[in-house]
N, C-alpha and C positions, 0 to 999 in steps of 0.2 A: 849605347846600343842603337843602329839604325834598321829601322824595316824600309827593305826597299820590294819593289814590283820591277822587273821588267828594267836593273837595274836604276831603276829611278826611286828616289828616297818618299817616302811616303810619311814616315817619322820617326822623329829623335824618341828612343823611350828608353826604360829601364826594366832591367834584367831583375825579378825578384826571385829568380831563383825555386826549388824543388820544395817542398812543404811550406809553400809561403800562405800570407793570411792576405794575400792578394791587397786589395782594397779596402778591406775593413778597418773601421773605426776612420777612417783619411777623410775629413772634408773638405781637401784643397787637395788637386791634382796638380802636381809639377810638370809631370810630364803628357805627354797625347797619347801615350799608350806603355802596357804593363805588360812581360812577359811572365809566363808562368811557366815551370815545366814541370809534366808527371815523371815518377820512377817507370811506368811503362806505357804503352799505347792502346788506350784500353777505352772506353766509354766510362766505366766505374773511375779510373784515376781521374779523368779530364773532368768528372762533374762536379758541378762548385754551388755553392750557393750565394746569397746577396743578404742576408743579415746583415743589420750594420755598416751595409753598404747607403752614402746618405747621396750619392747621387746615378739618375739611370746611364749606365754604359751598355755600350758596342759591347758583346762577344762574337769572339774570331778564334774557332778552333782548327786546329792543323795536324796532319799527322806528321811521324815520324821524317816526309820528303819537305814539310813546310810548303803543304798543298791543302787550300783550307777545305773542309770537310762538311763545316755549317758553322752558322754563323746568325746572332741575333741581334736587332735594332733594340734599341733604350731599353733591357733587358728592367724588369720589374725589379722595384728594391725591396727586401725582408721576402723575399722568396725562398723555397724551403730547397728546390731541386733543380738544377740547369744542367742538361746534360747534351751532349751532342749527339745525333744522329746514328755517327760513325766515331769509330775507334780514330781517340786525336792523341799526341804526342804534349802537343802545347796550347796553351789558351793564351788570346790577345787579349786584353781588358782594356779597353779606348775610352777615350771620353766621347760621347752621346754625339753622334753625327758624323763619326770615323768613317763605317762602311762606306755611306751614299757620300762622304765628300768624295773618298775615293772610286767609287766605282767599282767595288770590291765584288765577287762573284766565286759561287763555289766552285773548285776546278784550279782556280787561277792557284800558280806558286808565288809564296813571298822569299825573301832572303833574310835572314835574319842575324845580324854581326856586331 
């Protein structure tokens, strides 16, 4: 799976698919970034938590257009509730310095394939 901007690749990542446990329990990232997807575009589906999460990441939430909506820098780990702003589709999980490498801003569309 690539995220690109502006057709330009931003990163190689991995699809984990709709009920996924995201991150959890992983202390080695293979990849720079994780896609998640909700069953619907909601603030309740898109909120995650970071239990068991052993390192801090990027969240990058998006709605249904792949238009990010908000989005959090080295999100705290064993936190109970992360939710977005606005009703999102799908959540990035990056590793720690994703946003500001890329110059990320809410507004902007990703592509996502």
């Amino acid at each position: 799976m690539i995220i690109k901007r502006n057709n330009k690749k931003l990163a190689e990542g991995k699809y984990l698919g709709k009920f996924s446990l995201g991150l959890i329990f992983r202390r080695k990232l293979k990849h720079e970034a994780y896609v998640l997807e909700s069953l619907t575009e909601s603030i309740w589906s898109s909120t995650l938590h970071t239990f068991f999460v052993f390192k801090e990441l990027d969240i990058i939430w998006l709605n249904r257009d792949y238009k990010i909506v908000d989005m959090l820098e080295a999100a705290p780990r064993f936190k109970w509730s992360l939710a977005p702003k606005e009703k999102a589709k799908y959540v990035i999980e990056a590793s720690n310095g994703f946003i500001k490498k890329h110059r990320l801003k809410n507004g902007q569309k990703l592509k996502i394939s």
